[in-house]
C-alpha positions as CSV (number, residue, x, y, z in Angstrom):
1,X,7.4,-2.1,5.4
2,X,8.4,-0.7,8.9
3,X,10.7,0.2,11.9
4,X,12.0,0.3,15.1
5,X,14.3,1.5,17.1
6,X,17.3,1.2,20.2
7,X,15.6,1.7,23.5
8,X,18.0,3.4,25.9
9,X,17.1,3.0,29.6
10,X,18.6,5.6,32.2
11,X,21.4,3.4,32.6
12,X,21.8,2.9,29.0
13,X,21.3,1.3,26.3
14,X,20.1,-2.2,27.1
15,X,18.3,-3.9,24.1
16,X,17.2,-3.5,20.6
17,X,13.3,-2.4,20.1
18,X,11.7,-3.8,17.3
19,X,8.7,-1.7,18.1
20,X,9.6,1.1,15.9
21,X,9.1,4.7,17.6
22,X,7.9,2.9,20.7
23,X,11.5,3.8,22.2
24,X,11.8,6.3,25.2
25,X,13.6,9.5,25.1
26,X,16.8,8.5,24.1
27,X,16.6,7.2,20.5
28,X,20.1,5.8,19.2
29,X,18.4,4.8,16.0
30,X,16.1,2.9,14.2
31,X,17.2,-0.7,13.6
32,X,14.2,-2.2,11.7
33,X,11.0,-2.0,9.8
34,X,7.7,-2.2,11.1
35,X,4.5,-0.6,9.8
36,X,3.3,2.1,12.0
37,X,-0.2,3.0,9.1
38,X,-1.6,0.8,6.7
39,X,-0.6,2.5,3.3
40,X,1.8,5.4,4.5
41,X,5.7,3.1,5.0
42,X,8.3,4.7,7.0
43,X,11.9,5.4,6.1
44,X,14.0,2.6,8.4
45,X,15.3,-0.5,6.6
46,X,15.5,-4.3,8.1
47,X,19.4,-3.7,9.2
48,X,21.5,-6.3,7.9
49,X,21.2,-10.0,8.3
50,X,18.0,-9.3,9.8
51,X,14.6,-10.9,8.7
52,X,11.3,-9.9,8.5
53,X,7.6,-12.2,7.2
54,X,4.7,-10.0,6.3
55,X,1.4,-10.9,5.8
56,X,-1.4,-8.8,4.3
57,X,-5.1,-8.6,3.6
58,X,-6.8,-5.8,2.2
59,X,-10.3,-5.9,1.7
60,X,-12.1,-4.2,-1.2
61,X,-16.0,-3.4,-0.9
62,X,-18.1,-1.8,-2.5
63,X,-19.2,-0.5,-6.0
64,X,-21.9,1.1,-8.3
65,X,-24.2,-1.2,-7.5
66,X,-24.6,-5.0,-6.4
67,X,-22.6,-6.8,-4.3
68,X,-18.8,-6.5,-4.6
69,X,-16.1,-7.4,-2.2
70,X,-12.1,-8.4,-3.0
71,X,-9.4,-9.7,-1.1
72,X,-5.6,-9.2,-2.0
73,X,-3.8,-11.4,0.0
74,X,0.0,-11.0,0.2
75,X,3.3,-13.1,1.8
76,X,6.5,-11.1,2.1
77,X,9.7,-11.5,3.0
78,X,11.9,-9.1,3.9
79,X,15.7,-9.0,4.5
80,X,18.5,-6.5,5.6
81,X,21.0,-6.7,2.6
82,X,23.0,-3.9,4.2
83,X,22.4,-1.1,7.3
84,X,20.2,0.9,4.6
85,X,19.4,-1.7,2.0
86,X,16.6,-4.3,2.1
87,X,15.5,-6.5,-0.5
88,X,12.2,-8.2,-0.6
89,X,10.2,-11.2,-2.1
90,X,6.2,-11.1,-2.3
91,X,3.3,-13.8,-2.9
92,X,0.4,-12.6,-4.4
93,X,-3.3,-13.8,-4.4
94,X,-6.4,-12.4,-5.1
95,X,-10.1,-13.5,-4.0
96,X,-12.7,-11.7,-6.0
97,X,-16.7,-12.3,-4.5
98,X,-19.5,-10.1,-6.8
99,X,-23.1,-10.0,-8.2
100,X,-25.3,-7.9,-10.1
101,X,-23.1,-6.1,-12.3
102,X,-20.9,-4.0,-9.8
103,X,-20.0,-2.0,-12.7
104,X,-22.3,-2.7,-15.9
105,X,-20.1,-2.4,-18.9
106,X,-16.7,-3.1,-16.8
107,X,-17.7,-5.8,-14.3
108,X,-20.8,-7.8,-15.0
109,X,-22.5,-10.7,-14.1
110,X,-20.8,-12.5,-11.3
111,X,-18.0,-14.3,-9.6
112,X,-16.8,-15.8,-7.1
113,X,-13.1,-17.0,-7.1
114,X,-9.3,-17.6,-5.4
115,X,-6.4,-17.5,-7.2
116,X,-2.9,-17.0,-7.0
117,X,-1.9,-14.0,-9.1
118,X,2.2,-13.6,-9.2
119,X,4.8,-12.3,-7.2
120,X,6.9,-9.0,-6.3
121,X,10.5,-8.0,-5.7
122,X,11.3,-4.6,-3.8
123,X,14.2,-2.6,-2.7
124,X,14.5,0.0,-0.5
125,X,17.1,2.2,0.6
126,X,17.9,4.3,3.8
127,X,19.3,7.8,2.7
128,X,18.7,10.1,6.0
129,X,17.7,8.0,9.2
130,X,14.8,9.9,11.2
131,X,17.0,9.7,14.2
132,X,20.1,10.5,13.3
133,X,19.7,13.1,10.4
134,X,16.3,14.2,12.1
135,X,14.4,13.9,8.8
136,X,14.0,10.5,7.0
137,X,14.3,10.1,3.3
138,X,14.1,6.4,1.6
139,X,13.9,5.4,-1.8
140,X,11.7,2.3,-3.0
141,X,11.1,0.4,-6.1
142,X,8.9,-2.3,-6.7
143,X,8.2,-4.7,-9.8
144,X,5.0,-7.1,-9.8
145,X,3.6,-9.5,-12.4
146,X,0.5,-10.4,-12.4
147,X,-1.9,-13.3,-14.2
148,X,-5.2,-12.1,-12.6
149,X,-7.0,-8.6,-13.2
150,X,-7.4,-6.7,-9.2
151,X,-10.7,-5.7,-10.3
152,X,-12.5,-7.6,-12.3
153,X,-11.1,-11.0,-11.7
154,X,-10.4,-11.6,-15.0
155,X,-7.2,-13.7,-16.6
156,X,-4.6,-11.1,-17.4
157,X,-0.5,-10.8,-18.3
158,X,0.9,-8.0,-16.8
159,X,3.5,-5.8,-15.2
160,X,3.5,-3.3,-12.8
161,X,6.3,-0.7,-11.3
162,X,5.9,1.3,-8.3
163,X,8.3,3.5,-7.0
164,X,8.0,5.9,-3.9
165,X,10.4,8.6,-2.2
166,X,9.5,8.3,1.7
167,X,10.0,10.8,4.9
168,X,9.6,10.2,8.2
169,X,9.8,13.1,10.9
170,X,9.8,11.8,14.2
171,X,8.7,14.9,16.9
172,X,8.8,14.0,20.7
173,X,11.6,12.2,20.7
174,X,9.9,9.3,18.4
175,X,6.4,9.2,20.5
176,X,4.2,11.2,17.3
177,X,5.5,10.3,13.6
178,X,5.1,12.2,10.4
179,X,5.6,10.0,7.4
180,X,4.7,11.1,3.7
181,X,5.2,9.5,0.3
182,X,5.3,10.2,-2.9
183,X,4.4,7.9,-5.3
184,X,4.0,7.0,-8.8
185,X,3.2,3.7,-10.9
186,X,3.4,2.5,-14.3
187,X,1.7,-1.1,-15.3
188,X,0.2,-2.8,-18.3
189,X,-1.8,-5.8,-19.0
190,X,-2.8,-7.6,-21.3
191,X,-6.6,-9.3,-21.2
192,X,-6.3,-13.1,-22.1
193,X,-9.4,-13.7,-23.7
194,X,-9.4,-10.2,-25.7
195,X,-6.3,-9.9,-26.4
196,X,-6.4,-6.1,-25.5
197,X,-3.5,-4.6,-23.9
198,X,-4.2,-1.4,-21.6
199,X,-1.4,0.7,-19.9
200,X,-1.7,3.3,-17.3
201,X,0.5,5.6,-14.8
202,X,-0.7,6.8,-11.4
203,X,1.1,9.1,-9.5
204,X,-0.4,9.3,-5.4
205,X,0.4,11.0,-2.4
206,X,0.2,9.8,0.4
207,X,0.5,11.5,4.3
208,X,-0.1,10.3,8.1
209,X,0.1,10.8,11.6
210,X,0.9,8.1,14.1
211,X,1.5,8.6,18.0
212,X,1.9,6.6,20.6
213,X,-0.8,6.7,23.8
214,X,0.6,3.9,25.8
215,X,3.6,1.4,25.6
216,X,3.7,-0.4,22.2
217,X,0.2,1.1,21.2
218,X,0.0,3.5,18.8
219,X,-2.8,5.5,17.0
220,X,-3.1,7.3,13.4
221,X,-4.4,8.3,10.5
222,X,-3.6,8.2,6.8
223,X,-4.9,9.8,3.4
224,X,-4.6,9.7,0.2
225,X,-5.0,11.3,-3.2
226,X,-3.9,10.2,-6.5
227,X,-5.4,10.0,-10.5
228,X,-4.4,7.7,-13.1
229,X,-4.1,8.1,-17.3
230,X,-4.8,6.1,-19.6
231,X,-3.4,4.5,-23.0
232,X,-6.3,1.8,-23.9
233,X,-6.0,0.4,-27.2
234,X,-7.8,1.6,-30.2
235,X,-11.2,0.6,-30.7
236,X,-11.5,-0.3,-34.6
237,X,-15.4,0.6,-34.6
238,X,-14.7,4.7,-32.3
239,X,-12.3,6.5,-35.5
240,X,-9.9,8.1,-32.9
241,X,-10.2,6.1,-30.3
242,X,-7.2,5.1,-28.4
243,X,-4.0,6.8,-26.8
244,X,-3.3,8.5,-23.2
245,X,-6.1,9.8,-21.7
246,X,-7.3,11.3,-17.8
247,X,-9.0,8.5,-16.5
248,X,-10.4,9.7,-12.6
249,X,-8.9,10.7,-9.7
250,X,-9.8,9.6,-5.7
251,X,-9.5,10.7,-2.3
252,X,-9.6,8.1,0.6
253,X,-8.5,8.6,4.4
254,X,-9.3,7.2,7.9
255,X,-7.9,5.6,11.0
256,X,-5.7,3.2,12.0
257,X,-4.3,1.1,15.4
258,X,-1.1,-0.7,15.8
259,X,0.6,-2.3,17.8
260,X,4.5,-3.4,18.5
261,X,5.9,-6.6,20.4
262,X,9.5,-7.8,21.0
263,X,9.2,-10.3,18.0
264,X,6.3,-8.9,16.0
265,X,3.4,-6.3,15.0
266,X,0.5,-5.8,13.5
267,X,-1.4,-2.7,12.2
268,X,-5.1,-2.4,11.4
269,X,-6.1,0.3,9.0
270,X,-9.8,1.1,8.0
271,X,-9.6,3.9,4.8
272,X,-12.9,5.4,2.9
273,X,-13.4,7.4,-0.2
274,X,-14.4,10.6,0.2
275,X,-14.4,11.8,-3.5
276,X,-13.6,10.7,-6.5
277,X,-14.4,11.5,-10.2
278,X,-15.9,9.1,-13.0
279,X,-15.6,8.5,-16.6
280,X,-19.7,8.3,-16.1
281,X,-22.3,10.4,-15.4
282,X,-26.0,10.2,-14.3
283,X,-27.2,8.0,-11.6
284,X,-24.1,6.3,-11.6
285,X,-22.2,9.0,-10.3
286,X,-24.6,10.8,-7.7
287,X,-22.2,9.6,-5.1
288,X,-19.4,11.8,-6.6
289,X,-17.0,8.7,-6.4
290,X,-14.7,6.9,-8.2
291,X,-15.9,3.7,-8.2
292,X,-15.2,1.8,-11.4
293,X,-11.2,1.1,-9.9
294,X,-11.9,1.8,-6.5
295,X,-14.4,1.4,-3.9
296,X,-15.9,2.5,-1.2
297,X,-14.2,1.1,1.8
298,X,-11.1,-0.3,2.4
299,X,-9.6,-2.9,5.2
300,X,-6.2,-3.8,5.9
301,X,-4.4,-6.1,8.3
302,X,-0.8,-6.3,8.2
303,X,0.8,-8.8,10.4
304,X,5.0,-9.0,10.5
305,X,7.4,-11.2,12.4
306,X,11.2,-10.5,12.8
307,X,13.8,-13.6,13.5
């Protein structure tokens, strides 16, 4: 989610930004949440009674081989339960397009498919504002279900927490913006037509720069690195099979733009991977990327509107 911030005019305060570190000089304090990167969130929360729609589109493309691209398509909305408290409510949709075997052995054939998936809830809460306390610190927790596989496309059950610890350091009086966090998930699913139930954790850390070059234009860059484990259900035919295991670990970064009106923003955020490891090896690894969960490129748009 995002923020913004009290602009102060040399005569004094005279309005509410919700353009997030767009403000001048004199920073009172951040009043709302707006998305400066992509994937990297800042530590401000919607104040309260205040209201914020989201939408989102990240574009997946890219594998092994073949065509692959996927859409997740998301709807949130965000509200200010308290000053440093917000709650919010996602839809979630996926739109998987792929041919020749992307991934032979873990997505073959081909497809070509929209469907609604689930839904989230969040919460997040302000412990140190970036303008007050000078260092930002948030807490954020997340819990999804889900009835499609992200990857494959497939029919799924499954759950998903995220939880992140966010900071924000705002230098030049809120014109360039630090924000960091650290993150770590836990999901499992269970296939529909298998019946084969796979859990995994991931932590991730994530880190970017954002400044702003004119008014309510800003300009960044984010990164990325995280690995994920394991526990995939025994396979009766592989004696031993089964249990927590290191599955890969991926390295993505690149730029992004944004920018911040009166009433909304949006932020546009191209990421690649630059390494990765594989489960596999041979010809299907000479690229020294993950690319079994992941791909190669990334897209996302991320529009929001406050009333």
């Amino acid at each position: 989610m995002s923020f913004a911030a009290k602009r102060s005019s040399l005569a004094g305060v005279v309005a509410l930004g919700l353009t997030g570190a767009f403000a001048p000089p004199f920073i009172d304090r951040a009043e709302a949440d707006e998305n400066l990167l992509g994937y990297t969130i800042g530590a401000e929360t919607t104040p309260k009674g205040g209201n914020e729609l989201y939408l989102w589109n990240t574009i997946h493309k890219g594998k092994r081989q073949g065509s692959y691209t996927a859409d997740y398509f998301r709807l949130e909305y965000e509200r200010g339960l308290t000053d440093t408290l917000s709650g919010s409510i996602y839809l979630n949709g996926y739109r998987h397009k792929y041919s020749g075997s992307p991934v032979p052995g873990e997505i073959d054939g081909s497809l070509s498919q929209t469907k609604f998936s689930g839904f989230s809830v969040e919460l997040k809460k302000n412990i140190l504002s970036p303008y007050k306390d000078d260092l930002g610190v948030a807490l954020y927790g997340e819990l999804t279900y889900d009835t499609v596989d992200s990857i494959t496309g497939a029919a799924i059950r499954g759950w998903e927490l995220e939880t992140k610890v966010i900071f924000q350091k705002p230098y030049l009086d809120g014109q360039f913006q630090w924000l960091t966090n650290i993150e770590f998930e836990a999901e499992t699913a269970k296939d529909n037509e298998s019946g084969a139930v796979e859990s995994a954790i991931a932590p991730r850390l994530r880190s970017g720069i954002s400044y702003r070059f004119i008014p309510n234009w800003y300009i960044g860059a984010e990164g990325w690195v995280d690995m994920e484990m394991l526990n995939a259900a025994a396979d009766p035919a592989e004696p031993g099979s089964g249990g927590w295991e290191f599955d890969h670990w991926d390295f993505f970064a690149g730029p992004s733009i944004h920018y911040g009106g009166k009433t909304w923003w949006a932020t546009l955020t191209w990421a690649h991977q630059f390494a990765g490891s594989s489960e596999e090896s041979g010809a299907q690894n000479r690229t020294d990327l993950h690319l079994a969960d992941h791909e190669r490129n990334e897209l996302r748009l991320k529009v929001g509107y406050n009333f």
